[in-house]
BAMAR-451211 format. One record per atom (N, C-alpha, C): residue number from 1; residue in one letter; atom name; x, y, z. Coordinates in steps of 0.05 Angstrom, whole numbers, always signed. Example, Ala and Ser with C-alpha at 12.3 -4.5 7.8 and 13.67 -1.06 7.14 Angstrom:
<recs>
REC fido seba torvex     xx     yy     zz
REC    1    A      N   +264   -114   +156
REC    1    A     CA   +246    -90   +156
REC    1    A      C   +264    -66   +156
REC    2    S      N   +257    -45   +142
REC    2    S     CA   +273    -21   +143
REC    2    S      C   +258     +1   +157
</recs>
This chain:
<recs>
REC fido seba torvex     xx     yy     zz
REC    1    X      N   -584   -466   +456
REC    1    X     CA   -576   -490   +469
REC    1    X      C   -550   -486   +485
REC    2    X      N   -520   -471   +469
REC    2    X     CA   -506   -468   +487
REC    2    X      C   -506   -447   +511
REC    3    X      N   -531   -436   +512
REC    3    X     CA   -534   -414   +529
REC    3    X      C   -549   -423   +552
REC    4    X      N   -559   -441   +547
REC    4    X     CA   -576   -465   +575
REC    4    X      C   -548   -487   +590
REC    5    X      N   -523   -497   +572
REC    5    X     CA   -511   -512   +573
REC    5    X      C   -493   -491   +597
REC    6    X      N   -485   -466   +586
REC    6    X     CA   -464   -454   +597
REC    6    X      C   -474   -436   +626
REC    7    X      N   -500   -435   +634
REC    7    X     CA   -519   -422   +652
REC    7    X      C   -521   -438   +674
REC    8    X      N   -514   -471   +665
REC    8    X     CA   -522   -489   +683
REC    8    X      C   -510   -496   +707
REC    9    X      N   -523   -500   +725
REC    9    X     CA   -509   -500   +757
REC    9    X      C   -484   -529   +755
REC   10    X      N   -491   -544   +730
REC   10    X     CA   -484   -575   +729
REC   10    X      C   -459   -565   +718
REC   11    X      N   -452   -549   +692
REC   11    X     CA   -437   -552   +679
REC   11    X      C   -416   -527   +698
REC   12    X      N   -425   -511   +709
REC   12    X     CA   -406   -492   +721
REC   12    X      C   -389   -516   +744
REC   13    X      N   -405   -535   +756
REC   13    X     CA   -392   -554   +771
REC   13    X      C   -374   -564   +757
REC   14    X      N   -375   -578   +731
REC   14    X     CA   -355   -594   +714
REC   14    X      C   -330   -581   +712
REC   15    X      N   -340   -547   +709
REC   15    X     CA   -308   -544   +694
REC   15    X      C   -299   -532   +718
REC   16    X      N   -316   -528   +751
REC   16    X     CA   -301   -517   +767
REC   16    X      C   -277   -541   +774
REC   17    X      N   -292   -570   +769
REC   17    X     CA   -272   -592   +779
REC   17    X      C   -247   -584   +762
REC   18    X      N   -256   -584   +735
REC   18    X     CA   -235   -587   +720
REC   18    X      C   -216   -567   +726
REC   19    X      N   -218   -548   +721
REC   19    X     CA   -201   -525   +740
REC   19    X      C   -183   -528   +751
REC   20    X      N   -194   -540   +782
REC   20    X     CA   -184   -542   +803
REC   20    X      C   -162   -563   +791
REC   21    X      N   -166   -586   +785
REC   21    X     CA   -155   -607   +776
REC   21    X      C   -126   -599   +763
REC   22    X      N   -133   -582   +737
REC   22    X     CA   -112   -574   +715
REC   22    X      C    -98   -556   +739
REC   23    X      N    -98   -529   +765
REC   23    X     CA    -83   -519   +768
REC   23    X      C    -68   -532   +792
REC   24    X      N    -81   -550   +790
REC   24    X     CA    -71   -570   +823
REC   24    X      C    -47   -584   +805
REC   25    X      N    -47   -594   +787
REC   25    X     CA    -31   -606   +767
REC   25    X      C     -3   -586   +768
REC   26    X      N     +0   -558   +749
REC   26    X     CA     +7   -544   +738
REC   26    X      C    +24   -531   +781
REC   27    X      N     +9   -531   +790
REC   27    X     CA    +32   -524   +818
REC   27    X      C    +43   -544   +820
REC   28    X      N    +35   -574   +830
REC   28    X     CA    +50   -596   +842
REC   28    X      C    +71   -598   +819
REC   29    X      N    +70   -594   +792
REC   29    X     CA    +96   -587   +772
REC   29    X      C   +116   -568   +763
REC   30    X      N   +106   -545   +783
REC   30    X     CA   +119   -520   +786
REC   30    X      C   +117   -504   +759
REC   31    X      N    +95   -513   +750
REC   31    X     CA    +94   -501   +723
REC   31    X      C    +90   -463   +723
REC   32    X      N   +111   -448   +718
REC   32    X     CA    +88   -420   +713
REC   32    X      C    +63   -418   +693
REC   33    X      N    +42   -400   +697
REC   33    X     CA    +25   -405   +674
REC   33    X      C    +10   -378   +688
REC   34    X      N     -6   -366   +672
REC   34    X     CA    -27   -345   +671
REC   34    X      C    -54   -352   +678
REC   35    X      N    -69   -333   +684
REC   35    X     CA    -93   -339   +687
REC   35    X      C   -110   -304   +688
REC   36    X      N   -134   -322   +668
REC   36    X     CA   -150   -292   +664
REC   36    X      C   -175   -295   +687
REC   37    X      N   -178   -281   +696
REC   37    X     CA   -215   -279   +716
REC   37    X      C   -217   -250   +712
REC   38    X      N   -249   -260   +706
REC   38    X     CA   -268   -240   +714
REC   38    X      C   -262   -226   +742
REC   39    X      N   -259   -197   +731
REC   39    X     CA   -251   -174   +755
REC   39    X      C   -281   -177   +784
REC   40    X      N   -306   -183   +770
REC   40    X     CA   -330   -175   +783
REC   40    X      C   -323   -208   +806
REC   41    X      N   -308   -233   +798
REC   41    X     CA   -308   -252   +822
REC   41    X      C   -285   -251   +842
REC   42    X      N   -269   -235   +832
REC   42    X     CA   -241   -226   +847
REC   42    X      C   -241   -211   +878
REC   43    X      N   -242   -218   +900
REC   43    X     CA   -235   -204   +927
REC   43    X      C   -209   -200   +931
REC   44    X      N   -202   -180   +932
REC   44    X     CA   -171   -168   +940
REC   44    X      C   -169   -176   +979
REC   45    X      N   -155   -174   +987
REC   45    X     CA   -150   -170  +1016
REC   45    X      C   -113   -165  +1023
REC   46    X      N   -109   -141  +1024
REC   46    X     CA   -125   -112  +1029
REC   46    X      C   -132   -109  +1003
REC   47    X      N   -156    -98   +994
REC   47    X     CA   -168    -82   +980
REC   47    X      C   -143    -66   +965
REC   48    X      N   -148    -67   +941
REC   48    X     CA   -128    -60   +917
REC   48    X      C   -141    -21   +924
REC   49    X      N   -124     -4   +921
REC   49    X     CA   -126    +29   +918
REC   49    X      C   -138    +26   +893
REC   50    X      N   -158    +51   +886
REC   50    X     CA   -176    +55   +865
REC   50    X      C   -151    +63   +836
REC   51    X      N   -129    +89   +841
REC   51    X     CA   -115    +83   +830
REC   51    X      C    -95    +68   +814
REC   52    X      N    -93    +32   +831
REC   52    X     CA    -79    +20   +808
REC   52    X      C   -106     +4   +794
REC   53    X      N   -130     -1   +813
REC   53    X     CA   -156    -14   +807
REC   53    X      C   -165     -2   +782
REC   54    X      N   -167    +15   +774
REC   54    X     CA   -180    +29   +753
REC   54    X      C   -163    +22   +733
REC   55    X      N   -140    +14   +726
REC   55    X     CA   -126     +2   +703
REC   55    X      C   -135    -29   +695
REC   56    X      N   -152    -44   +706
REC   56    X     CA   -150    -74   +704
REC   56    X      C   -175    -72   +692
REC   57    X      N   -173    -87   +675
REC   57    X     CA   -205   -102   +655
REC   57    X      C   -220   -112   +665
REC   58    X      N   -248   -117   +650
REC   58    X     CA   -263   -135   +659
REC   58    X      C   -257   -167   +666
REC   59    X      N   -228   -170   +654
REC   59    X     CA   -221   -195   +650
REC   59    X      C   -191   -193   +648
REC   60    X      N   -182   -197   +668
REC   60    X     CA   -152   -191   +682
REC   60    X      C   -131   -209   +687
REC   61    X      N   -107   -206   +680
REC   61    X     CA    -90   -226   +671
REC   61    X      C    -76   -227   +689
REC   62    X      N    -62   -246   +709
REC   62    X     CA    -52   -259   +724
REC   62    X      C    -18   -268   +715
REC   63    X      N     -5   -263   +727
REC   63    X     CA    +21   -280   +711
REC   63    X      C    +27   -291   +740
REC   64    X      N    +30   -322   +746
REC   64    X     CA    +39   -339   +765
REC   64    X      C    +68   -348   +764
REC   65    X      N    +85   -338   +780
REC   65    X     CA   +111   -349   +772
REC   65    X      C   +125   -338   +801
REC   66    X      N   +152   -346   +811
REC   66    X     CA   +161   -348   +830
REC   66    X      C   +144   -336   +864
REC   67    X      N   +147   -319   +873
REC   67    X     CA   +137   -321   +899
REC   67    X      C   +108   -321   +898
REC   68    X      N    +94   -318   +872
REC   68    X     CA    +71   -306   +866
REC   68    X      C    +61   -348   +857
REC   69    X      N    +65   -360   +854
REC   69    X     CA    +62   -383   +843
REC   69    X      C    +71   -395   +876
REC   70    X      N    +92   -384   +888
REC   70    X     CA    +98   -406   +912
REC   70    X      C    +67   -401   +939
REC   71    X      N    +61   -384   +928
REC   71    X     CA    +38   -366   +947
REC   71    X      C    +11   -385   +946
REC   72    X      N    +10   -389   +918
REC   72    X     CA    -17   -410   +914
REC   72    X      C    -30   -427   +932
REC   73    X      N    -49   -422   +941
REC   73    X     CA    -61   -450   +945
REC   73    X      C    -92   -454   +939
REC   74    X      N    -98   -481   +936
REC   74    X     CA   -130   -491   +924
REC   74    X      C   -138   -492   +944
REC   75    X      N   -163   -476   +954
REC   75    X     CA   -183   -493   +964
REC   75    X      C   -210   -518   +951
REC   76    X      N   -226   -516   +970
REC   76    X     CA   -255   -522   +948
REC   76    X      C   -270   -517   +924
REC   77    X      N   -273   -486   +937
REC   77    X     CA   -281   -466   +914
REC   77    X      C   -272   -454   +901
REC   78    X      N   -249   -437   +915
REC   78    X     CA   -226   -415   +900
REC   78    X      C   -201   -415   +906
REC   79    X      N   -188   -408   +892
REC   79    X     CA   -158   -405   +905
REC   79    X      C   -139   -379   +913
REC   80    X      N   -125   -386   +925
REC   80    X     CA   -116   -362   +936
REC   80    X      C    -88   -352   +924
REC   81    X      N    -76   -325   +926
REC   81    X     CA    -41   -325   +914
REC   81    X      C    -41   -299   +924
REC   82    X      N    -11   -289   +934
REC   82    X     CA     -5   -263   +940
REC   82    X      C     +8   -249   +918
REC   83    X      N     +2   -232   +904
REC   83    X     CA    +14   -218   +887
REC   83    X      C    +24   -180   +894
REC   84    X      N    +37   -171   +871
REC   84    X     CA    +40   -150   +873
REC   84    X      C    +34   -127   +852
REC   85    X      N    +15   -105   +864
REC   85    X     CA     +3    -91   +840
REC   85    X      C    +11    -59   +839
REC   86    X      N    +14    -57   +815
REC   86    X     CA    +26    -26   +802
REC   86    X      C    +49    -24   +806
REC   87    X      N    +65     +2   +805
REC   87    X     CA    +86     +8   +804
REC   87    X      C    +98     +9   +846
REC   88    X      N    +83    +10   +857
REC   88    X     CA    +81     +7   +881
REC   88    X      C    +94    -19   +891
REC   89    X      N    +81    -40   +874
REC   89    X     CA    +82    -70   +882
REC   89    X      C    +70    -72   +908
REC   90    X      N    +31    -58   +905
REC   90    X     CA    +17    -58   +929
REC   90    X      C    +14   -103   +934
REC   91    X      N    +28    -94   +955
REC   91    X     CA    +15   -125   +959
REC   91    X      C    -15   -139   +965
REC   92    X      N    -28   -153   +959
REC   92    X     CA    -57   -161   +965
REC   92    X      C    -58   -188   +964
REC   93    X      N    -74   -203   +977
REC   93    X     CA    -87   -236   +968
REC   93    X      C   -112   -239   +955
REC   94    X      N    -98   -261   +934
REC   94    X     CA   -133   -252   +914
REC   94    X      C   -146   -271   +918
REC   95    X      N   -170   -273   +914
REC   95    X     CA   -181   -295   +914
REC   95    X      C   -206   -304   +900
REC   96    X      N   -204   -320   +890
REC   96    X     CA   -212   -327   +855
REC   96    X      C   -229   -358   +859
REC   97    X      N   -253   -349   +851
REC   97    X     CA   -272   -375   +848
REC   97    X      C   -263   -389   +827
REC   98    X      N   -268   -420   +828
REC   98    X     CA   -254   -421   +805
REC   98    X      C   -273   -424   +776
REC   99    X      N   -296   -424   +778
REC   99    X     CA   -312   -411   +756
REC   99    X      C   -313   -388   +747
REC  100    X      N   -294   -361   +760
REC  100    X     CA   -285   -336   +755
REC  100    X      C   -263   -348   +733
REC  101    X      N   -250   -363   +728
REC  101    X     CA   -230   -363   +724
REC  101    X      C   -238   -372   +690
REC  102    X      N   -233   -347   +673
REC  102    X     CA   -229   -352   +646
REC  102    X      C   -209   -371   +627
REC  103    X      N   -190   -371   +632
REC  103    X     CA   -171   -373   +620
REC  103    X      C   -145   -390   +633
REC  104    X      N   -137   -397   +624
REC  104    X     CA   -103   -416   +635
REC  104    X      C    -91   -416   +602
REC  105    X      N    -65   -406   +614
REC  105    X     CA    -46   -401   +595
REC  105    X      C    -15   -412   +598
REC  106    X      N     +3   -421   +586
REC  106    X     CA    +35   -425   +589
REC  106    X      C    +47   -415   +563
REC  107    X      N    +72   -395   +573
REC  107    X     CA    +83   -380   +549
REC  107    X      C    +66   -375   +528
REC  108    X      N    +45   -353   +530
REC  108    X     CA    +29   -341   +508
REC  108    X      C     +7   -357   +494
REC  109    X      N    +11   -390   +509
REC  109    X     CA     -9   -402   +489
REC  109    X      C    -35   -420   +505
REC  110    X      N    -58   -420   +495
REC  110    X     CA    -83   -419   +513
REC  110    X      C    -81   -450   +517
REC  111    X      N    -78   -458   +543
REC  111    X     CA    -81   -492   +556
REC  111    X      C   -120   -489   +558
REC  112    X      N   -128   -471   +570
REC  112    X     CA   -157   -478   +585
REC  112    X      C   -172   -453   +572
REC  113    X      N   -196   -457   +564
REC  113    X     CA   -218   -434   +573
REC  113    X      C   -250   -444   +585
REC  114    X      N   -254   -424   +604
REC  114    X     CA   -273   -434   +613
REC  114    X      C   -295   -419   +607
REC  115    X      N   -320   -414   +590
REC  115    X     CA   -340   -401   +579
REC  115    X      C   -360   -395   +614
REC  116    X      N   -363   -410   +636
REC  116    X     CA   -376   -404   +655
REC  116    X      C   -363   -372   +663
REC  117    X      N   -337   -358   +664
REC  117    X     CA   -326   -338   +680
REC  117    X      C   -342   -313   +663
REC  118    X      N   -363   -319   +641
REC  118    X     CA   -379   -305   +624
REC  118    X      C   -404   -294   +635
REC  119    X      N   -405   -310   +653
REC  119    X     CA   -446   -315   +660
REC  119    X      C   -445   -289   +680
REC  120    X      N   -463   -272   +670
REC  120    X     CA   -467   -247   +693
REC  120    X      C   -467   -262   +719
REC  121    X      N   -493   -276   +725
REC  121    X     CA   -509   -285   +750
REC  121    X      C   -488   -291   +765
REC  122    X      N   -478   -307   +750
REC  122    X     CA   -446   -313   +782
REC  122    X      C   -436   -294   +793
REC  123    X      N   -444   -266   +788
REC  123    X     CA   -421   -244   +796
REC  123    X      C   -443   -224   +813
REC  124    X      N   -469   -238   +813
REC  124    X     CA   -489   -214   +816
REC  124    X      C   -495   -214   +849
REC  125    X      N   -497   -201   +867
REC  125    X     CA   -510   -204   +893
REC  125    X      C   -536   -215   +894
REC  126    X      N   -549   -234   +918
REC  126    X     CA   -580   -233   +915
REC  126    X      C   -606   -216   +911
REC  127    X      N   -586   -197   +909
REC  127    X     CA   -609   -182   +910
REC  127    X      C   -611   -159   +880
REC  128    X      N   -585   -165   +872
REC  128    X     CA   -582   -163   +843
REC  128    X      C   -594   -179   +831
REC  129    X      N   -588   -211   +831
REC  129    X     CA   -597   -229   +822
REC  129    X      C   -634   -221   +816
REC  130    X      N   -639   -218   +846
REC  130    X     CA   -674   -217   +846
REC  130    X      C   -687   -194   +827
REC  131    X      N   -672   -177   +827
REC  131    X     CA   -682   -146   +816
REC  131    X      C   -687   -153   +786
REC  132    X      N   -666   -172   +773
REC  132    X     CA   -657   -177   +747
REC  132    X      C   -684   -201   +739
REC  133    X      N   -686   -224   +765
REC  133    X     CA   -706   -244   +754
REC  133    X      C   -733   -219   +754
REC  134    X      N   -745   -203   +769
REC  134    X     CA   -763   -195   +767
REC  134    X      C   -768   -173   +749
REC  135    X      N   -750   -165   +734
REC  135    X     CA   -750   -151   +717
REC  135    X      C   -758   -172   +688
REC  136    X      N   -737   -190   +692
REC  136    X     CA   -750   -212   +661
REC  136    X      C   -775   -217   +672
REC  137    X      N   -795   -228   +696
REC  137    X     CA   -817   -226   +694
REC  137    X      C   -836   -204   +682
REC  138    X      N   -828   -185   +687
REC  138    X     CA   -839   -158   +689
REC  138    X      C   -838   -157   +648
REC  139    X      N   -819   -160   +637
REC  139    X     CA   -816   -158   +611
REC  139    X      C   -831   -194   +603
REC  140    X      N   -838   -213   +611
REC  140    X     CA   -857   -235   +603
REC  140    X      C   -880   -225   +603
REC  141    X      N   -883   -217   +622
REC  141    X     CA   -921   -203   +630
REC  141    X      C   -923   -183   +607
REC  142    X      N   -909   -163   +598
REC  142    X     CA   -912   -149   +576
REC  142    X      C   -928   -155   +552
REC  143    X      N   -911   -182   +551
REC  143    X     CA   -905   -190   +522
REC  143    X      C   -931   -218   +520
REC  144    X      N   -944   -217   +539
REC  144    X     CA   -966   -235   +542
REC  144    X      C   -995   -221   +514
</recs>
């Protein structure tokens, strides 16, 4: 049941509002706070070097706080922030659906989690997507 609940086009809408809502909050208060996303919904621009890329998890932690917090902004779907990565301080703009977005945090302790930044399919191309539905067909017809 929670695997139909958390798959659902309805409920990924709910907590994208909610999201948006809680970090629209949390800037207009200048709050710093963290945030985890899924690496697979993340677009860099410029494009992060493979060398500091290859250090970051599947599920990558964000710390929002002065120019990196003043950088923010919400759109519809995702939001944007300029940060700085590795020892370099390569600069990039990330940009983060907000159903990518696992986690919201302040001083170490968890405000939000969102179970949608879990669901493969959100992260898959169409044509990933398709390969994958026709493969579970392919494994139904089997099992007929």
């Amino acid at each position: 049941m929670i695997h139909n609940i958390i798959n659902s086009k309805e409920y990924r809408d709910i907590t994208t509002k909610q999201i948006k809502e809680l970090l629209s909050f949390l800037a207009t208060n200048n709050e710093e706070f963290g945030l985890t996303a899924n690496l697979n919904g993340i677009t860099f621009t410029p494009d992060i070097p493979q060398t500091i890329k290859k250090h970051f998890t599947k599920y990558t932690l964000f710390s929002l706080a002065n120019y990196t917090l003043e950088s923010l902004e919400l759109h519809d779907s995702y939001i944007t922030f300029e940060a700085g990565f590795g020892e370099e301080n390569f600069g990039s703009v990330c940009r983060i659906p907000y159903y990518a977005i696992f986690q919201v945090s302040i001083d170490n302790s968890i405000l939000y989690i969102n179970p949608t930044a879990t669901v493969e399919k959100y992260f898959m191309s169409e044509e990933e997507e398709l390969t994958q539905l026709e493969r579970s067909r392919s494994a139904f017809k089997l099992n007929r």
